[in-house]
C-alpha positions as CSV (number, residue, x, y, z in Angstrom):
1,X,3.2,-63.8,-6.9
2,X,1.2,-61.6,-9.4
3,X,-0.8,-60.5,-6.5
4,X,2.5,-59.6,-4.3
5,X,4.0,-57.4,-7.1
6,X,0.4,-55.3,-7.4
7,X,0.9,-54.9,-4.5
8,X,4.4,-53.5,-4.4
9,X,3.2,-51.4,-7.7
10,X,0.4,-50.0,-5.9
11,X,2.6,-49.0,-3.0
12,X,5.1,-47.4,-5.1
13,X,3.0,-45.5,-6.6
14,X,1.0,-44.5,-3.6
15,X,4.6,-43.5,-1.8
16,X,5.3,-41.2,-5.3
17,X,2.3,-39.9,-6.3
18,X,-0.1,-37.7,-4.6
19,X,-2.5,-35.9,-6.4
20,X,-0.6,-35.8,-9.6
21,X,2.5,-34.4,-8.0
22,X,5.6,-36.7,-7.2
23,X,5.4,-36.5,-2.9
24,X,7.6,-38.5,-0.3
25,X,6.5,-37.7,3.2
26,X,9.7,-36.9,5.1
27,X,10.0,-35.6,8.7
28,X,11.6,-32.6,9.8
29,X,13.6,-34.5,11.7
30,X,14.6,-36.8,9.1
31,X,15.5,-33.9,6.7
32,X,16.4,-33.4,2.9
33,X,19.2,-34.4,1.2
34,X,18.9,-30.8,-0.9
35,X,18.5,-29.1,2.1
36,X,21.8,-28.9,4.6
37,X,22.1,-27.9,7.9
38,X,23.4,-24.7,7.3
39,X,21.0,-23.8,4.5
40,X,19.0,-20.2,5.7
41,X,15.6,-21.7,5.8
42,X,16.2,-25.1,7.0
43,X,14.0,-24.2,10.1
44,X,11.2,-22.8,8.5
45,X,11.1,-25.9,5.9
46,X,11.2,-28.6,8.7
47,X,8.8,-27.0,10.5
48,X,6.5,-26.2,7.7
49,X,7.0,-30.0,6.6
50,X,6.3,-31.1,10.4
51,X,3.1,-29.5,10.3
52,X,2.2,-30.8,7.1
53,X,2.0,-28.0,4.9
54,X,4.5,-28.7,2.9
55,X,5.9,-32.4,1.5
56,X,8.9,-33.3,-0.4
57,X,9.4,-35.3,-3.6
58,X,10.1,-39.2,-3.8
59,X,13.8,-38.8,-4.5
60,X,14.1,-37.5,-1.2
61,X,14.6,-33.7,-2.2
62,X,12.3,-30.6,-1.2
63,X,13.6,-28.1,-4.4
64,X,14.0,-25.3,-2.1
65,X,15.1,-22.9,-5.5
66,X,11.8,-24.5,-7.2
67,X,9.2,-21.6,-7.9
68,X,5.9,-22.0,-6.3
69,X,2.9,-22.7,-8.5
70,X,-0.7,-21.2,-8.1
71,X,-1.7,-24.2,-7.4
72,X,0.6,-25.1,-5.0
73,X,0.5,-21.6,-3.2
74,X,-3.5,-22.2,-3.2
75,X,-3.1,-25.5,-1.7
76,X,-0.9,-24.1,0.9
77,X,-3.2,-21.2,1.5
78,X,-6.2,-23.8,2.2
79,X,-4.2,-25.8,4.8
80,X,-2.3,-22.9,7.0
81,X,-5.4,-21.0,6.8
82,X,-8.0,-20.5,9.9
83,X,-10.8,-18.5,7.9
84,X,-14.4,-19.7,7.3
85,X,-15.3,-20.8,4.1
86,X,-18.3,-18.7,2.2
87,X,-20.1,-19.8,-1.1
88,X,-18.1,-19.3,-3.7
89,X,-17.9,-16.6,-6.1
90,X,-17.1,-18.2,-9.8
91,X,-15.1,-21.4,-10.8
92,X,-12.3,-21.9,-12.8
93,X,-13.1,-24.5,-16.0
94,X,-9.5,-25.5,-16.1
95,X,-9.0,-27.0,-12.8
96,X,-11.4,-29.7,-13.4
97,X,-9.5,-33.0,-12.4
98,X,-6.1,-31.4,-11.6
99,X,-4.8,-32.4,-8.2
100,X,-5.7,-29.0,-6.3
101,X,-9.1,-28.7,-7.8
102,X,-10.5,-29.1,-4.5
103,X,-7.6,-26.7,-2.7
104,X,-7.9,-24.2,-5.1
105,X,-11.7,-24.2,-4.5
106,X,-11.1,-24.1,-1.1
107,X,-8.9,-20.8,-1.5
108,X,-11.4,-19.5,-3.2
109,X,-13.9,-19.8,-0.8
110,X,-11.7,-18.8,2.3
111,X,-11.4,-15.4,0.5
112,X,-8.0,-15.3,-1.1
113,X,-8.5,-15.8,-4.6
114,X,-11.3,-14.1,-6.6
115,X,-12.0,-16.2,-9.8
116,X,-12.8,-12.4,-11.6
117,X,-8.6,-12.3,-11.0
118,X,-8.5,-15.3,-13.8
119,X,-11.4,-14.9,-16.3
120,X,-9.0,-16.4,-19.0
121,X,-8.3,-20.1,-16.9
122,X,-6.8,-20.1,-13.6
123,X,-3.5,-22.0,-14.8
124,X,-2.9,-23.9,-12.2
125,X,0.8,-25.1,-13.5
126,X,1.9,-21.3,-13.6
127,X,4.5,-19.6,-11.5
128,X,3.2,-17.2,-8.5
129,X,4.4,-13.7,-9.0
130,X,5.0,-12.0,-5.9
131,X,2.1,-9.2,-6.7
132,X,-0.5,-12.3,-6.6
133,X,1.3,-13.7,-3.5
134,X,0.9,-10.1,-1.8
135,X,-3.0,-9.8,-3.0
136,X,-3.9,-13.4,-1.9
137,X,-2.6,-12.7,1.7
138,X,-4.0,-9.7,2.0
139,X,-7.7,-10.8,0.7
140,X,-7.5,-13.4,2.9
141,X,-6.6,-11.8,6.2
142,X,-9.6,-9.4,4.8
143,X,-12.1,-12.2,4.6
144,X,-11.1,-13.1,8.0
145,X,-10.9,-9.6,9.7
146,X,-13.0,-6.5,8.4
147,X,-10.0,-4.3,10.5
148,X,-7.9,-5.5,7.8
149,X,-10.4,-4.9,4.7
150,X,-10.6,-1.5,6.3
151,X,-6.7,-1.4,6.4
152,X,-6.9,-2.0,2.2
153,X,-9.0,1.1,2.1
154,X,-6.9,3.0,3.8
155,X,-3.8,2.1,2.1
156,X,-5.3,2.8,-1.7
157,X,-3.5,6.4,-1.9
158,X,-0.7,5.5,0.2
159,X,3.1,6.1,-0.5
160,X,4.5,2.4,-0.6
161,X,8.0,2.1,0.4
162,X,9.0,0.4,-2.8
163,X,11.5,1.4,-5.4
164,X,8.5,1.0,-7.9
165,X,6.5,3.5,-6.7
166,X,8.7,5.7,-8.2
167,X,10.9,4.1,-10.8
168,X,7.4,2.3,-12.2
169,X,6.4,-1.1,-12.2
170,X,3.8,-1.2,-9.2
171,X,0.4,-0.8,-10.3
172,X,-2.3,1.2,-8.5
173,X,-4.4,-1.4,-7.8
174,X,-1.5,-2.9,-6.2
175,X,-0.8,-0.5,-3.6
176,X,-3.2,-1.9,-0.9
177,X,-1.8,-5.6,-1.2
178,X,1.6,-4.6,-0.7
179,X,1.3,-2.4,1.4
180,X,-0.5,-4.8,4.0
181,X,2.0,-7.0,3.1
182,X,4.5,-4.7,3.9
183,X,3.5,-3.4,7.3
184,X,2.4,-7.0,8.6
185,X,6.3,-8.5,7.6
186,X,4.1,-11.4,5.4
187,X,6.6,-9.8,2.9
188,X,10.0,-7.7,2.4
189,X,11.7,-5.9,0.0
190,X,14.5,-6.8,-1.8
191,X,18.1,-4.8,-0.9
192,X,17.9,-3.1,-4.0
193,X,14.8,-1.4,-2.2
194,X,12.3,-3.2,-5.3
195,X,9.4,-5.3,-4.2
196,X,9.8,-7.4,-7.5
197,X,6.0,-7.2,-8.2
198,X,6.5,-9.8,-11.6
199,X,9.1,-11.8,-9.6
200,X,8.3,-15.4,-8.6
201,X,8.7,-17.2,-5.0
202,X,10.9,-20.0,-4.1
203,X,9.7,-23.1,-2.1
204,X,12.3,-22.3,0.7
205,X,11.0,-18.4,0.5
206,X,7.4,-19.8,0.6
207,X,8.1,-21.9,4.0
208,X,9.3,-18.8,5.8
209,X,6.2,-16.6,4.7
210,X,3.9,-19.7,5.5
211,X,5.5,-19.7,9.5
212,X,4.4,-15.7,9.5
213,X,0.8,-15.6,8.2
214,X,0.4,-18.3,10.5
215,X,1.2,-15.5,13.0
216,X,-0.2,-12.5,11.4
217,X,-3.5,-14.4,10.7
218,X,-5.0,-13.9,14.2
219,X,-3.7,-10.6,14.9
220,X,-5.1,-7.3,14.5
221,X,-4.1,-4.6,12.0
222,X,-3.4,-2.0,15.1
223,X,-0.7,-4.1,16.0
224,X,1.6,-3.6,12.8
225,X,3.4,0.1,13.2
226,X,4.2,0.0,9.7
227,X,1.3,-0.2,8.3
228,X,-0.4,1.8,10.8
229,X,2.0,4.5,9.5
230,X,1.1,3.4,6.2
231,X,-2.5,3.6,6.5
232,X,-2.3,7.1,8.2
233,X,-0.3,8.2,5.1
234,X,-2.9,7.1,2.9
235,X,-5.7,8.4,4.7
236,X,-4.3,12.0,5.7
237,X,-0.8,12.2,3.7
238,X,1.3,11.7,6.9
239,X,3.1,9.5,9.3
240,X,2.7,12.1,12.1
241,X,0.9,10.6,15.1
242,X,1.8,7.0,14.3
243,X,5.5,7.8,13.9
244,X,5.8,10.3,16.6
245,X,4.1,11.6,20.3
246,X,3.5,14.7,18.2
247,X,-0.5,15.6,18.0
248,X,-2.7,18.0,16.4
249,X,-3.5,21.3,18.0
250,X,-6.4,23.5,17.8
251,X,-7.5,26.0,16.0
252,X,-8.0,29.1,18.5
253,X,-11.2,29.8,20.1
254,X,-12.5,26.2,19.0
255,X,-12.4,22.8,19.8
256,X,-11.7,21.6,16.4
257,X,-8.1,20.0,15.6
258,X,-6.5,20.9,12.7
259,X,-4.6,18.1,10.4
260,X,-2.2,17.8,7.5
261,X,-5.0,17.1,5.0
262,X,-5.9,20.5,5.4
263,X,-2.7,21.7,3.5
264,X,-2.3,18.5,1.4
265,X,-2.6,18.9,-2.6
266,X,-3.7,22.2,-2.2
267,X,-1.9,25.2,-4.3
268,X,-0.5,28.2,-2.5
269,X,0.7,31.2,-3.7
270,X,4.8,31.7,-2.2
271,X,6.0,34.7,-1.1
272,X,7.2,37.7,-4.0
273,X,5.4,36.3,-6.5
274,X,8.2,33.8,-7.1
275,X,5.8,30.9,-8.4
276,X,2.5,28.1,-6.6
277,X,3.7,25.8,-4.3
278,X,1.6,22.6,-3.3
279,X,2.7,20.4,-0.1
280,X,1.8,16.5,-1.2
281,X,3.2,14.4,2.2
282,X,5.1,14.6,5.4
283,X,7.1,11.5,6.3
284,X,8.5,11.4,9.9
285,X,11.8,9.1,10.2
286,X,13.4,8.7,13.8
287,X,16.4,6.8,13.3
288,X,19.4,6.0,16.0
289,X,22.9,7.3,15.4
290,X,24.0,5.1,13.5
291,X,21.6,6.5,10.6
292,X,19.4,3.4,10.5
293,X,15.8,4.3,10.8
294,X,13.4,2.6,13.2
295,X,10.5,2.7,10.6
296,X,9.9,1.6,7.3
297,X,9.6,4.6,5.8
298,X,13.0,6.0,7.1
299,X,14.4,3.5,4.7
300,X,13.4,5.5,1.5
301,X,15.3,8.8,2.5
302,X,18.2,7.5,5.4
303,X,21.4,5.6,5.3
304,X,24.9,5.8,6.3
305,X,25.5,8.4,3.3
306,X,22.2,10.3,4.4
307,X,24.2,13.6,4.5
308,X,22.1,15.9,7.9
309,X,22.9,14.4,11.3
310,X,20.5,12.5,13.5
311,X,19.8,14.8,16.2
312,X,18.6,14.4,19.7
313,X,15.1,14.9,20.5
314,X,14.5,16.1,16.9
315,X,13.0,13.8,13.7
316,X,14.3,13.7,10.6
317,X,11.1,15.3,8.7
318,X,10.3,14.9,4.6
319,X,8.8,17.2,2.8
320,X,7.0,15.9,-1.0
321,X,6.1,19.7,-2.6
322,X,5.3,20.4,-6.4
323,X,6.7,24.0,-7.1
324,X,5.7,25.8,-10.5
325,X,8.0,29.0,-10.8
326,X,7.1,32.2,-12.4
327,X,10.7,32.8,-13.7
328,X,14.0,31.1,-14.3
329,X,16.1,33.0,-11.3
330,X,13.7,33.9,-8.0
331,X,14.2,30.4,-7.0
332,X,18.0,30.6,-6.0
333,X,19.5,28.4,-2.9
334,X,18.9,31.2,-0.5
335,X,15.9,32.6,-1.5
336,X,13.7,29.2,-1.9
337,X,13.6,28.8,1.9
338,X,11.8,32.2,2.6
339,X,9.4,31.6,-0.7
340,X,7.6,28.8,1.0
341,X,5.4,30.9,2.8
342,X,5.0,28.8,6.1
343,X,7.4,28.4,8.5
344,X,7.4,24.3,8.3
345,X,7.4,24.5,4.6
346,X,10.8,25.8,4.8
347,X,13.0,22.5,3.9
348,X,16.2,22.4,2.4
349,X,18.1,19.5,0.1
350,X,20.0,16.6,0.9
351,X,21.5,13.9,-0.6
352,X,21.7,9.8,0.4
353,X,22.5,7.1,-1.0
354,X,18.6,5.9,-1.2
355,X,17.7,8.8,-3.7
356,X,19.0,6.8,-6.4
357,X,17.5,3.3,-5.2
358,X,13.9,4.5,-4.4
359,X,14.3,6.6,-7.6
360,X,13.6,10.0,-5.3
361,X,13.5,13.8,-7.2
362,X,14.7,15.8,-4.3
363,X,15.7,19.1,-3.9
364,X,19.6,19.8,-4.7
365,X,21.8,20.0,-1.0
366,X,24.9,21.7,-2.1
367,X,24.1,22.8,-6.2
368,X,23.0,26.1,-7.2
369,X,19.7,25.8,-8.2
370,X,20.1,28.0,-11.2
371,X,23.3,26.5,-12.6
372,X,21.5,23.3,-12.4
373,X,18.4,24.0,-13.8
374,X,16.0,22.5,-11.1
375,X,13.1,25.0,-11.3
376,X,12.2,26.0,-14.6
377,X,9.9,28.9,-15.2
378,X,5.9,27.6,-15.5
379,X,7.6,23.6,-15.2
380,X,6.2,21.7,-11.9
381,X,8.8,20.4,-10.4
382,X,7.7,17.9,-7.8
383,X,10.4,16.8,-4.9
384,X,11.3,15.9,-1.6
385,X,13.2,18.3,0.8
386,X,14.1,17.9,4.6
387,X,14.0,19.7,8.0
388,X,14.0,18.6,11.5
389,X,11.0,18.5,13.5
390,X,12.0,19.5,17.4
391,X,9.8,20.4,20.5
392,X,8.7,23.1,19.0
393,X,6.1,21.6,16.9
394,X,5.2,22.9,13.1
395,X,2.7,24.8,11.8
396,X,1.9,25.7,7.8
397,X,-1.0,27.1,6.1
398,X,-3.3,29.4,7.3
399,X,-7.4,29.7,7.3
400,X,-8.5,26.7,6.2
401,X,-5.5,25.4,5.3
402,X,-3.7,25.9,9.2
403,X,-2.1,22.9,10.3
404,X,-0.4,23.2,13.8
405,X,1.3,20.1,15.4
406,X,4.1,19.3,18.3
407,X,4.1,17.6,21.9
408,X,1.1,16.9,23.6
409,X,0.2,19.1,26.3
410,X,1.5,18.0,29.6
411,X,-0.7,19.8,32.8
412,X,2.1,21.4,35.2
């Protein structure tokens, strides 16, 4: 008898306790009783659980609203993952004997944590923010394809399409993570237009991120337009020739192209003395009539209350300038546009109803300028402005700084 009820004990405890962490093994099929049919990541929690990525807990619950751990996410990580495992880098003294010592080591080693990230203890127990989430996945689709390490270079400089970028709250250091997060769809905004960098991650949230990197893992960083436009921006200050057919043309007399970085961050003086003007980034939105936009970026500057029309064979084009007047009353509404200097630099204001989410400064669409105040004499003002970009191409700068873009050439 004493033998018979070890041997329940033992089996009890074997069903509910794996590693230190209460488990019950339940099928997809067989489903939890926290998780009903109609919940919105019922498939993505079956099938993570059918794979065996995930497991539930022995009361027959999964905790879909539980936040994910570091541990957890690193044991995750370890399993879905299809890298090759390199010597590691450092250890972590507080793992020892904790029941992802071995998963979390296994991270490590696979390339998605760096154990200089948690000099103080890696802290197994503590909730994953989504800026670690973002960094992990990123480090570890590095480790696995130098494409995408290259893809992190690129995107150091980069404008992320996050409210944060603006409003604050996204690190520098950040900007490559989430922005290969981002463009590969590992991760989304929120409505809001925030990333939520401090934020944590549900267990139902984690499954449905879990199903993409299993897809994104074996894929190439060409393959993602987003952050191919993201990467472009970074490296060059523009979306041009991801976003659009449009290519460089070249300078007469040469074979050289010219190209946005040119122009980009460098002062110019504007026309009448009326003050220095310094182009920062071209963004290229196409969006359908409806005023949705086809690219990520098109989500900073268009929506429904977007206020200029979506035009037929034209892009919606954005202009980020810095303007430093030399007076209080050149600048006016009429006068800015012939100031610029170059024809493409030319933009005017408008308003939508993502200037306020993506905390944008743009130049005002129906104010006076003067009454309102927006250019102050010797007070940079840095902003966004639009104009349509047709067949017609652009062109700005001049010398060293000419930049000349449009259709490719088509032989008759």
């Amino acid at each position: 008898m004493k033998k018979l009820i070890k041997g329940l004990l033992a089996g009890i405890i074997a069903l509910t306790t794996v590693g230190g962490i209460p488990v019950h093994e339940v099928q997809a099929s067989g489903g939890f009783k926290d998780v009903p049919a109609n919940h919105w990541a019922k498939s993505a929690i079956d099938s993570a659980v059918k794979k065996g990525y995930f497991k539930g807990y022995g009361d027959g619950t999964f905790r879909p609203n539980a936040n994910i751990t570091r541990a957890e996410f690193a044991a995750l990580m370890a399993r879905v993952s299809n890298n090759e495992s390199k010597s590691s880098q450092g250890t972590y003294p507080d793992i020892k004997g904790h029941w992802a010592e071995s998963a979390i080591q296994q991270a490590t080693t696979k390339g998605f944590i760096s154990a200089a990230d948690y000099k103080n203890g890696f802290k197994p127990g503590t909730a994953l923010t989504r800026r670690e989430m973002a960094k992990w996945m990123a480090s570890g689709l590095a480790a696995k394809n130098d494409d995408f390490k290259q893809a992190l270079s690129d995107t150091k400089d980069t404008l992320v399409p996050v409210a944060e970028y603006f409003k604050g709250g996204l690190n520098k250091a950040d900007y490559p993570y989430v922005s290969v997060a981002l463009g590969t769809g590992l991760m989304a905004g929120y409505p809001d237009g925030s990333f939520g960098p401090g934020k944590t991650t549900t267990r139902a949230e984690v499954a449905v991120i879990l199903a993409r990197y299993v897809n994104v893992q074996n894929k190439d960083p060409e393959e993602f337009q987003d952050l191919r436009e993201m990467r472009e921006v970074g490296l060059t200050g523009t979306n041009l020739t991801t976003a659009t057919p449009y290519r460089y043309s070249k300078i007469s007399g040469t074979d050289k192209l010219t190209s946005f970085d040119r122009i980009k961050d460098k002062p110019y003086k504007m026309m009448y003395n009326r003050g220095m003007m310094t182009v920062h980034r071209m963004i290229v939105v196409e969006a359908d009539s409806t005023k949705k936009p086809k690219n990520l970026y098109g989500k900073m500057f268009i929506d429904k209350e977007f206020t200029w029309s979506i035009q037929d064979g034209a892009y919606n084009t954005f202009l980020e300038a810095t303007v430093i007047p030399n007076d209080n009353t050149s600048l006016s509404n009429a006068a800015f546009p012939t100031s610029t200097l170059y024809n493409f630099t030319q933009g005017r204001g408008f308003e939508s109803g993502t200037i306020i989410k993506y905390g944008l400064t743009v130049l005002p669409k129906s104010d006076n300028f003067l009454t309102t105040g927006f250019f102050k004499k010797d007070v940079p003002r840095r902003f966004w402005m639009h104009r349509y970009l047709d067949d017609n191409g652009g062109e700005m700068g001049s010398g060293n700084t000419l930049v000349m873009f449009g259709p490719p050439y088509t032989p008759q």
